[in-house]
SEMAR-484345 format. One record per residue (C-alpha): residue number from 1; residue in three letters; x, y, z. Coordinates in steps of 0.02 Angstrom, whole numbers, plus 50000, padded with zeros to 5 digits. Example, Ala and Ser with C-alpha at 12.3 -4.5 7.8 and 13.67 -1.06 7.14 Angstrom:
REM SEMAR-484345
- pos|code|u|v|w
- 1|ALA|50615|49775|50390
- 2|SER|50684|49947|50357
This chain:
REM SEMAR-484345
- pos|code|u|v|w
- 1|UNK|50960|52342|50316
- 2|UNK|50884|52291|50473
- 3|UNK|50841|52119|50557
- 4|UNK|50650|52108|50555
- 5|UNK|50555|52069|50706
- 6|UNK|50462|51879|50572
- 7|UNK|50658|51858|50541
- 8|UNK|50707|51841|50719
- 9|UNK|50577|51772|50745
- 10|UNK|50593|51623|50612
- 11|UNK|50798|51603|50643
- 12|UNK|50754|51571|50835
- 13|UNK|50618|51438|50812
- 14|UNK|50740|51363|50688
- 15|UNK|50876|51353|50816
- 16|UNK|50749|51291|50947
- 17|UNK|50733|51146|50833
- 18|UNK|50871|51103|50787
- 19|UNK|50922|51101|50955
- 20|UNK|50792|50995|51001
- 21|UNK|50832|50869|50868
- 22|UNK|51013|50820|50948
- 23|UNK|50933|50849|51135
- 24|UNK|50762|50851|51167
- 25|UNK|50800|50950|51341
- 26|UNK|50938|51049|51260
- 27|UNK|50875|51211|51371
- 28|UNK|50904|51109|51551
- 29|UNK|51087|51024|51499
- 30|UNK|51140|51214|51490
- 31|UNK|51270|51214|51359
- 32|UNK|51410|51346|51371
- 33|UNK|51368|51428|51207
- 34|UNK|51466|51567|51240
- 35|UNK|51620|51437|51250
- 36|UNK|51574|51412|51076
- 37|UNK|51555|51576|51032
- 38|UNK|51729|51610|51082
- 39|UNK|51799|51471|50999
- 40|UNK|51694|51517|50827
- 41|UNK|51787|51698|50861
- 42|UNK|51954|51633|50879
- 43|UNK|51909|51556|50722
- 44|UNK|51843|51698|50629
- 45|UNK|52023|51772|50682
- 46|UNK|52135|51648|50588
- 47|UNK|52050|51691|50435
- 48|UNK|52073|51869|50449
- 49|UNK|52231|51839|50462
- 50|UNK|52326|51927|50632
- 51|UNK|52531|51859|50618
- 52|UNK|52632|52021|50600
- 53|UNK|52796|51918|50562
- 54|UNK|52717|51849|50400
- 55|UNK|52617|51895|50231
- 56|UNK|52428|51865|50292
- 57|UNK|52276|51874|50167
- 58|UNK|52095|51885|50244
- 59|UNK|52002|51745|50185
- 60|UNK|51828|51862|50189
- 61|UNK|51725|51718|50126
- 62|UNK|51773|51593|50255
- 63|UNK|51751|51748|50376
- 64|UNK|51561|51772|50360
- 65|UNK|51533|51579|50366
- 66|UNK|51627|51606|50530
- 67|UNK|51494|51746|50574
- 68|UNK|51340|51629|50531
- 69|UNK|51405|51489|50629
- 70|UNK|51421|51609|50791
- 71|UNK|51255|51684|50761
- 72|UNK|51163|51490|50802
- 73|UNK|51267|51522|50969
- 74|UNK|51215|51714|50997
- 75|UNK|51022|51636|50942
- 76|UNK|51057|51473|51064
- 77|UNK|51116|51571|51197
- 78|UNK|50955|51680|51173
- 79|UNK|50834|51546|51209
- 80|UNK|50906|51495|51355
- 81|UNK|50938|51638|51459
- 82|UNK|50756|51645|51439
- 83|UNK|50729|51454|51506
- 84|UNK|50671|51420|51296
- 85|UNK|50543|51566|51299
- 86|UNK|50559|51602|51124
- 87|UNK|50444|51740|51126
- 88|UNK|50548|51830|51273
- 89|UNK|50722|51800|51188
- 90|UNK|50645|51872|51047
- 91|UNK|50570|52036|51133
- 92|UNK|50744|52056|51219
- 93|UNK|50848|52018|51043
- 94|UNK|50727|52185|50972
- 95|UNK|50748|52278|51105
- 96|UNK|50950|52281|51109
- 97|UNK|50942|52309|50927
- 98|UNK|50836|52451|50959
- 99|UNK|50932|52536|51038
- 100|UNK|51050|52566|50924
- 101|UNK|51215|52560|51001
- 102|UNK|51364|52635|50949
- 103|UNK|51507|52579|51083
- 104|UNK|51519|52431|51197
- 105|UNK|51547|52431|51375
- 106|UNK|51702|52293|51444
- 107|UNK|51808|52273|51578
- 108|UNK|51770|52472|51642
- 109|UNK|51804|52535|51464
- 110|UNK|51689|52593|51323
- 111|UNK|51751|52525|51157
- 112|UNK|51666|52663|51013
- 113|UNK|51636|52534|50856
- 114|UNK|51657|52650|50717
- 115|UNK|51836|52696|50794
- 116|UNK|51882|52501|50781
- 117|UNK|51965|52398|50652
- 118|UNK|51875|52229|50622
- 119|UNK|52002|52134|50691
- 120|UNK|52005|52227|50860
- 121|UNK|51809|52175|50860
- 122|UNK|51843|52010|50834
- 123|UNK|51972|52022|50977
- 124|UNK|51797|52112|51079
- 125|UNK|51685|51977|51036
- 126|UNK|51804|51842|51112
- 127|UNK|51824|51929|51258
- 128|UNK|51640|51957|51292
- 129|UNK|51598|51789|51258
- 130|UNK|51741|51731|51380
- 131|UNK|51635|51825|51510
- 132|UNK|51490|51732|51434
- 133|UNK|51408|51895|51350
- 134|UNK|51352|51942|51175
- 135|UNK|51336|52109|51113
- 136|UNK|51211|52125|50948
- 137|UNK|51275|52305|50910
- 138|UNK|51446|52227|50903
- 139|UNK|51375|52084|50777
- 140|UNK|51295|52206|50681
- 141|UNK|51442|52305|50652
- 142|UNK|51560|52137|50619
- 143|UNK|51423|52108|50461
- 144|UNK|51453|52268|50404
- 145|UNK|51637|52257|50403
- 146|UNK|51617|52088|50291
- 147|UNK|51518|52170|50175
- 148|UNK|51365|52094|50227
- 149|UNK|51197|52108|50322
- 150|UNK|51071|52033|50402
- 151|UNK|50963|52002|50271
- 152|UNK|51120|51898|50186
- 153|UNK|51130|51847|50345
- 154|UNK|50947|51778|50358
- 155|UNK|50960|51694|50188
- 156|UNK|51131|51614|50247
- 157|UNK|51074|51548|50407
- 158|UNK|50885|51481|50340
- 159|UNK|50968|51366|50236
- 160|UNK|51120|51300|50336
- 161|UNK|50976|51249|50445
- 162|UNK|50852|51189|50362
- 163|UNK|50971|51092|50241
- 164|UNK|51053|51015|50425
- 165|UNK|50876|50976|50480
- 166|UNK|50833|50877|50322
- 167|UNK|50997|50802|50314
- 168|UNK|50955|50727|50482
- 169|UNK|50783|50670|50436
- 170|UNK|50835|50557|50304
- 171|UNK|50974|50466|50352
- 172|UNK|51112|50573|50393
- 173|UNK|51156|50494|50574
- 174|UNK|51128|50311|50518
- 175|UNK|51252|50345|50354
- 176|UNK|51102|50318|50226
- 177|UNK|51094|50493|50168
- 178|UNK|51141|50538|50009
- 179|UNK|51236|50686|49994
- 180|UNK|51264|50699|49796
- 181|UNK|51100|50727|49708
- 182|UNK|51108|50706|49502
- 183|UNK|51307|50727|49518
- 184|UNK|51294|50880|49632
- 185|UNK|51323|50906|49835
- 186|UNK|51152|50956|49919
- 187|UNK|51251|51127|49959
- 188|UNK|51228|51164|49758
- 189|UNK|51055|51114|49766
- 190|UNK|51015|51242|49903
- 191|UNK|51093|51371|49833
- 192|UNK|50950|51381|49684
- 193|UNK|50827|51314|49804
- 194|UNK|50849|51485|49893
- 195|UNK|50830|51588|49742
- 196|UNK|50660|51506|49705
- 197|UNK|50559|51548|49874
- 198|UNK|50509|51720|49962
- 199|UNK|50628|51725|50117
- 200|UNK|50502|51825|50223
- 201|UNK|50353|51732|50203
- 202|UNK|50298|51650|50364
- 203|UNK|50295|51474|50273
- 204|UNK|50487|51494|50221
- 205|UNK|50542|51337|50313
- 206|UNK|50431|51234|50260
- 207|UNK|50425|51319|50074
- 208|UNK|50642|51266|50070
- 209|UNK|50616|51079|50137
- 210|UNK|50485|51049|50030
- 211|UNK|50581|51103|49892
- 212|UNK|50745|51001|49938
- 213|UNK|50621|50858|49970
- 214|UNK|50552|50861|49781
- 215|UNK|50733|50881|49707
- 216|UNK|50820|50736|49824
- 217|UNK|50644|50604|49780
- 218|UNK|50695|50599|49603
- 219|UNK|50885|50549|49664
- 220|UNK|50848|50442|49806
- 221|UNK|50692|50368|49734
């Protein structure tokens, strides 16, 4: 499955604001987001599991939550290369997709994906983000290897956001939130909200706040 041009398209003006919730000027403090890519990477290698001198079991769940936190970085990183030109991030996000890659260039070597093992692409992802680059081939081919894709992916990310964003807009920051609804966390609730709206409509944001908004009134009051 392929990322659609109305999914990029959605995910990026998602990050945008959320972004702009915690810094309205979030584009000019120039944030080292591949810092935090790296980091998320490192991460993403723990629960794989790397130790040779000890029984390791890959914690694959934990794994792709790793991959959905790194992709608000690839998506923040994005938008401001392009000085928070959504529209151009998103032409230049296509475009590299596009193309279809099948190795990635580093360091004056050419690293052929379907020859690696997903933990030598973690180890690739750190080390391009370290030299502040992304690689969407790369990404692609890391879903893949979790048994995933990006239209998991999409569904994954639309709600992590959109469940942070209304999580800030009624009382998160302040402490006046209320994160068990009927006897269940807000995570639960999202999880059937998601099931209940078209992911590809262009309304889909609003359509899943809406719907978290009806089901926390009747808790809240």
């Amino acid at each position: 499955m392929t990322l659609t041009e109305t999914q990029l398209t959605t995910m990026l003006e998602l990050q945008d604001g959320m972004n702009s919730k915690v810094n309205p000027d979030w584009v000019a403090a120039n944030n080292n987001w591949h810092r935090a890519i790296q980091v998320e990477g490192v991460e993403a290698i723990e629960h794989h599991g790397w130790k040779w001198w000890k029984k390791q079991d890959c914690d694959m769940a934990q794994l792709r939550m790793e991959l959905v936190d790194i992709w608000h970085f690839i998506l923040s990183a994005a938008i401001q290369e392009k000085h928070g030109n959504v529209a151009l991030a998103k032409m230049e996000m296509l475009s590299e997709l596009n193309l279809h890659q099948k190795s990635v260039q580093f360091d004056n070597q050419y690293y052929m994906l379907a020859q690696m093992k997903l933990l030598e692409k973690l180890d690739l992802l750190v080390g391009l983000a370290a030299a502040r680059r992304t690689n969407l081939a790369l990404f692609e081919s890391l879903l893949l290897d979790c048994g995933t894709n990006w239209t998991d992916l999409f569904k994954q990310y639309i709600g992590k956001n959109v469940l942070n964003v209304f999580r800030q807009d009624h009382g998160y920051k302040t402490g006046t939130y209320i994160k068990i609804w009927g006897g269940r966390e807000d995570n639960e609730h999202l999880v059937e909200v998601l099931e209940t709206v078209d992911l590809n409509a262009d309304d889909v944001r609003d359509a899943l706040y809406q719907s978290l908004k009806a089901r926390y009134i009747v808790v809240a009051g």
